[in-house]
C-alpha positions in Angstrom: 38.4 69.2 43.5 34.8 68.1 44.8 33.1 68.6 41.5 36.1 66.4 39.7 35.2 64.1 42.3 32.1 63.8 41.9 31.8 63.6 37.9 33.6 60.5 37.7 31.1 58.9 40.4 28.0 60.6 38.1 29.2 59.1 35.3 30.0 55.4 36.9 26.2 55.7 38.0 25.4 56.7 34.7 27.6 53.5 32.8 25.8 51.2 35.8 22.5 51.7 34.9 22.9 51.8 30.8 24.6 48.7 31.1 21.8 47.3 33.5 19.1 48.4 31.0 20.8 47.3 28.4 21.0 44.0 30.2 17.6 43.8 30.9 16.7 44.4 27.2 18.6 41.5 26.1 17.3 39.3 28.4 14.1 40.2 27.4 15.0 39.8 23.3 16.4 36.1 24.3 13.4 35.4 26.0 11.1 36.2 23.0 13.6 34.7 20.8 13.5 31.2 22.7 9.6 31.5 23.3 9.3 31.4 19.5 11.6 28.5 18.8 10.0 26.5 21.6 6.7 27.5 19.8 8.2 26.5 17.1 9.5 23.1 18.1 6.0 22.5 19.4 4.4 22.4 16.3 7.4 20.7 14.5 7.1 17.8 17.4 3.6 18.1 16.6 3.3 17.7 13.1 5.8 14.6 13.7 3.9 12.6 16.3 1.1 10.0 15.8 -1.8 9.6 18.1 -1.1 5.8 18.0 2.1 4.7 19.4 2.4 1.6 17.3 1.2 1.0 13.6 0.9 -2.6 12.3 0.6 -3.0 8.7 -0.4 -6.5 6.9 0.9 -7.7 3.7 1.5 -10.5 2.3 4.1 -13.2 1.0 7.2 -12.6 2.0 8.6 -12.5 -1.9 5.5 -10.2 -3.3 5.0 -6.7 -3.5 3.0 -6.2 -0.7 5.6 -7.3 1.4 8.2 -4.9 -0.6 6.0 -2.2 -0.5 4.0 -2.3 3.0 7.9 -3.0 4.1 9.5 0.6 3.0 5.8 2.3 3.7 6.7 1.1 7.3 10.0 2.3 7.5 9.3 5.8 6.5 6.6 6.0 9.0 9.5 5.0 11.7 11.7 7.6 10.3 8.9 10.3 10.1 7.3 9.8 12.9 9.5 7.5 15.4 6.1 5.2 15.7 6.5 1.2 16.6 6.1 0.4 12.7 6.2 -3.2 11.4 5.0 -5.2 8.3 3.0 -8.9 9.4 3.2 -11.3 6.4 0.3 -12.8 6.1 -2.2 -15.1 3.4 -2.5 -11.6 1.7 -5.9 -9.8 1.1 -8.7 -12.0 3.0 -6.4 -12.5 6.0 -5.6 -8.7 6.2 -9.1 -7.7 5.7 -10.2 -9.9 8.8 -7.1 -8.8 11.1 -8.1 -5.0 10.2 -11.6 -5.5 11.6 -10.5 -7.8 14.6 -8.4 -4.8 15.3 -5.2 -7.0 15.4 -3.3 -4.7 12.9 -3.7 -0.8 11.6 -3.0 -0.5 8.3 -3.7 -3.1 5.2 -3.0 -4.0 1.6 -6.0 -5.7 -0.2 -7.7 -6.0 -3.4 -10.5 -4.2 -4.3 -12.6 -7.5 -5.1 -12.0 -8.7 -1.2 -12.7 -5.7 0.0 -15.8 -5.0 -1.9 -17.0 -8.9 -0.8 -16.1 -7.9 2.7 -18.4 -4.2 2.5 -21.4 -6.6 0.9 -20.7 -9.4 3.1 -20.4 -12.2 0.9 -17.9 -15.1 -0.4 -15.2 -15.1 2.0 -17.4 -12.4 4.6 -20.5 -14.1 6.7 -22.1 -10.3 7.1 -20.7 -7.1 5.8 -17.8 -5.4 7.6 -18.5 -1.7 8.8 -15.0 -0.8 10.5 -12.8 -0.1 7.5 -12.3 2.7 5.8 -9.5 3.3 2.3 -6.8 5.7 2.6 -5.4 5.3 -1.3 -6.2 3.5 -4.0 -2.7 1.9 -5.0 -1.8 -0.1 -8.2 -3.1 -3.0 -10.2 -2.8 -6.5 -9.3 -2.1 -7.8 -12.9 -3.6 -11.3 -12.8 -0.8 -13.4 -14.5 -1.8 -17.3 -15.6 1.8 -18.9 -16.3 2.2 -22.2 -17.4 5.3 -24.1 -19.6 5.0 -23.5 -23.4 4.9 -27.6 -23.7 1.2 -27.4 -21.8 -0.8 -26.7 -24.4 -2.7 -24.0 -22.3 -3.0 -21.1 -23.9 -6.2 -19.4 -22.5 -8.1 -20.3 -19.5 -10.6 -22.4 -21.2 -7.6 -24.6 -21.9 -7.0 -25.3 -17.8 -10.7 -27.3 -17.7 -9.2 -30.9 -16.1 -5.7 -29.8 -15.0 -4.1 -29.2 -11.9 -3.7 -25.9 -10.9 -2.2 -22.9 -8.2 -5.1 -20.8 -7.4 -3.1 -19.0 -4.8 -3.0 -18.9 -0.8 -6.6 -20.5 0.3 -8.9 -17.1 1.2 -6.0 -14.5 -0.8 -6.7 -12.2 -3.2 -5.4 -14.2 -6.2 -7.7 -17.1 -4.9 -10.2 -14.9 -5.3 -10.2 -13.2 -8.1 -8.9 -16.8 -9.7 -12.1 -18.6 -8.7 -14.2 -15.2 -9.9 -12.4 -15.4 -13.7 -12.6 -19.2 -14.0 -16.3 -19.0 -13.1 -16.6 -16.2 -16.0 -15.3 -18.4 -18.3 -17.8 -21.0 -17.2 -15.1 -23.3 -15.2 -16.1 -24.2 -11.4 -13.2 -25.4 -8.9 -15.0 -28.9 -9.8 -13.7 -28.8 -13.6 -9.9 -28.5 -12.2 -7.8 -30.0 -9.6 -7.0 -27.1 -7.4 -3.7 -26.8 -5.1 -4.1 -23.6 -2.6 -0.1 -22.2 -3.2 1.6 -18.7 -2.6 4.2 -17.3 -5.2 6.8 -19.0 -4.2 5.2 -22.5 -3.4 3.3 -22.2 -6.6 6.6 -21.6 -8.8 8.4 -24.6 -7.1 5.3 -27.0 -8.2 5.7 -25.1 -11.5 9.6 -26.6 -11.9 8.7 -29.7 -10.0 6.5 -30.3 -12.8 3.8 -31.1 -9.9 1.1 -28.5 -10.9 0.5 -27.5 -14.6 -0.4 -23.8 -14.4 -0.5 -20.8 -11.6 -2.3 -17.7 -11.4 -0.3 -14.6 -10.0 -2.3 -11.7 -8.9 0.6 -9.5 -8.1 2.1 -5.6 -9.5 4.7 -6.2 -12.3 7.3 -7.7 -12.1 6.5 -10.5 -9.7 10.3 -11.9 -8.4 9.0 -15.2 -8.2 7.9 -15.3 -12.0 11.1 -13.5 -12.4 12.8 -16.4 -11.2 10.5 -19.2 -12.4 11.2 -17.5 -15.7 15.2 -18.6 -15.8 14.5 -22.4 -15.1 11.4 -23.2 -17.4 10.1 -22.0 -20.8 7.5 -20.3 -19.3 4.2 -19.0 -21.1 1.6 -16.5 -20.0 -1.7 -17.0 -20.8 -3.9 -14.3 -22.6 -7.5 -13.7 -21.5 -10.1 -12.8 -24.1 -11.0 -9.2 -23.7 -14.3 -9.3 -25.0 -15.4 -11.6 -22.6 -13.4 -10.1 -19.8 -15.5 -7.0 -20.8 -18.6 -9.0 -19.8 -17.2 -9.8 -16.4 -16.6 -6.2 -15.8 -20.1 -5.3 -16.4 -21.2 -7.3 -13.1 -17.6 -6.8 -11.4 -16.6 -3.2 -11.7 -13.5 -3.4 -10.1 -11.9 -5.8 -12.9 -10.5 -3.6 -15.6 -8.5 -4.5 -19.1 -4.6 -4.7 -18.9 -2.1 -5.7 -20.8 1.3 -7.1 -19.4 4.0 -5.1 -21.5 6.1 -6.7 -24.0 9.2 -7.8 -22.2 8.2 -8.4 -19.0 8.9 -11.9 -18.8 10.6 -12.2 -22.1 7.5 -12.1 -23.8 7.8 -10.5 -26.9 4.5 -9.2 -27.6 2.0 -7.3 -24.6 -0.2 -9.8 -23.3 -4.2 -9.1 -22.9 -4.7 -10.0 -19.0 -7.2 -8.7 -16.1 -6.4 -6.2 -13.3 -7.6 -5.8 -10.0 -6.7 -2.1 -8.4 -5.1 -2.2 -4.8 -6.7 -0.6 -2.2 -4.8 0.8 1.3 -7.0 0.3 4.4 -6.9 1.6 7.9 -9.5 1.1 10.9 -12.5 4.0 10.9 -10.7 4.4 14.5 -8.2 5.9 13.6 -7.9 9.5 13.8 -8.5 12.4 11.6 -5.2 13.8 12.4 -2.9 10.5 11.9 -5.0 9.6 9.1 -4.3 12.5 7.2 -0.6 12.4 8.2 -0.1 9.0 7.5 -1.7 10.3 3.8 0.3 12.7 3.2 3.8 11.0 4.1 2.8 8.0 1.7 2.8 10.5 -0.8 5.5 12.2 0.3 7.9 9.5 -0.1 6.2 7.9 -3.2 9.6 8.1 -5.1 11.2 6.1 -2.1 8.8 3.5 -2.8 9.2 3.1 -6.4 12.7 2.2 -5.9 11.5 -0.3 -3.3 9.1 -1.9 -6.3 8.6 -1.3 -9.6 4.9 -2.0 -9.6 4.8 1.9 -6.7 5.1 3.7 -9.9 1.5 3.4 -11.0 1.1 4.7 -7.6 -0.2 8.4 -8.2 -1.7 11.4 -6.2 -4.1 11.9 -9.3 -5.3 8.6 -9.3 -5.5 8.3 -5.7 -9.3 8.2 -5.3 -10.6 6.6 -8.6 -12.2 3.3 -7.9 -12.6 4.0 -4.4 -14.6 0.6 -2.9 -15.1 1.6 0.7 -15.4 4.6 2.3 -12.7 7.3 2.4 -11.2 7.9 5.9 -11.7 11.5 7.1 -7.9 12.2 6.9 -7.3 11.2 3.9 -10.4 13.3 2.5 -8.6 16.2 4.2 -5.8 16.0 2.7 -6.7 15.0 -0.9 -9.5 18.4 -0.8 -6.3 20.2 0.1 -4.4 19.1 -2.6 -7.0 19.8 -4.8 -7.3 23.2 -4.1 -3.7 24.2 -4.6 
């Protein structure tokens, strides 16, 4: 009787303590198990945060592509990162340029003629500007001189004594408008010259009020688009050879052609370029830098169905024609790229 007694007892004590150990091990396994994920959400929370709690970026027009584009740029970087991200429309590549440096906005879209005036100091720039630094280069700005088929004007030597749209005073298309005329030999004294955006310049277009327009814009540019369906509308060709001799004391113009079709044309059309360039302040980090890199090209196919001129938006073009320096991120993550 004692020793049936006591087995059952021995063998309670026995089922206590297995179960206690075994207990204890599974505590410990969960523990592990959670340490790792929270490890693991650490660097996930990581990889998604931005030293910068807000990110500005400056565009332009409301109707161009920089708008479009520096629009659905900034919501991804909401998504991704859950950063205060917003788009300022602005006079376009001048304006930008100045806000970047006065530190009144983060990120910019400019052309590379501004922003190589702004590095040397000169035209729109009183000393060169030291602050900036290029993320990407982007796409062309396709410099597009419209007028109405009953003109006359069929190349820029034509527009000597008429009244023109040279583009927001201080943009991009001003500039690189007065820089082509004055190729061609024609000052802002041998025209009438009215400072108009897209849209402004499209209404004086129908209104009959202004005779030509230049565009500096990716293709298609929406107001063209809709200048297009109220007037017979007529791009005008620039001569290649001369443009040639332009690029060989302005680098960053290059030969283009707008395709056949674009505006109903039905042959390509010889014009100028004028690649984009994405800039950031040299304060900002290495590490949001090369995030903000590599989530632009990330999302690149978002963007081109945003805008059709994001498809000549490419990683393998990304650094060609670089005008100021490269931002340490962004080197980073292009060398990585690279080596893969």
């Amino acid at each position: 009787m004692l020793n049936s007694f006591k087995s059952p007892l021995l063998l309670s004590a026995i089922l206590s303590a297995t179960l206690g150990l075994a207990a204890c091990s599974e505590s410990s396994d969960t523990t592990a198990t959670d340490s790792t994920a929270t490890d693991s959400a650490a660097t996930d929370t990581a990889d998604n945060k931005l030293d910068t709690k807000f990110l500005t970026i400056a565009t332009g027009g409301a109707s161009g592509p920089y708008n479009i584009i520096g629009t659905s740029l900034s919501e991804v970087y909401v998504k991704t990162f859950g950063v205060n991200s917003k788009t300022q429309t602005t006079g376009a590549s001048v304006e930008n340029v100045n806000l970047l440096t006065q530190g009144k906005v983060d990120m910019v879209l400019a052309l590379s003629d501004v922003v190589t005036d702004a590095i040397e100091g000169k035209n729109n720039f009183e000393k060169p500007i030291t602050n900036i630094q290029q993320i990407a280069v982007l796409y062309p700005n396709v410099v597009q001189i419209v007028t109405s088929k009953k003109s006359g004007i069929k190349t820029i030597e034509d527009l000597r004594g008429k009244r023109i749209a040279v583009g927001d005073q201080g943009s991009g298309t001003e500039v690189n408008a007065r820089t082509l005329l004055e190729g061609f030999g024609i000052t802002y004294d041998d025209v009438t010259v009215d400072y108009l955006g897209f849209a402004e310049a499209a209404d004086g277009m129908k209104a009959g009020k202004i005779e030509a327009a230049f565009f500096s814009s990716g293709l298609p540019n929406s107001s063209l688009m809709e200048l297009e369906q109220g007037l017979d509308l007529q791009i005008v060709s620039i001569d290649q050879d001369k443009l040639k001799e332009i690029i060989a004391s302005k680098p960053y113009f290059k030969t283009f052609e707008i395709p056949a079709g674009t505006y109903g044309n039905e042959a390509a059309i010889p014009t100028a370029a004028i690649m984009n360039a994405l800039l950031v302040s040299s304060d900002l980090s290495e590490a949001d830098g090369y995030k903000l890199t590599k989530t632009l090209f990330d999302n690149l196919e978002g963007l081109k169905t945003a805008h059709q001129a994001a498809n000549d938006i490419s990683l393998a073009t990304a650094r060609e024609g670089m005008v100021a320096p490269i931002h340490p991120g962004a080197k980073k993550y292009y060398d990585e790229q690279a080596a893969k």
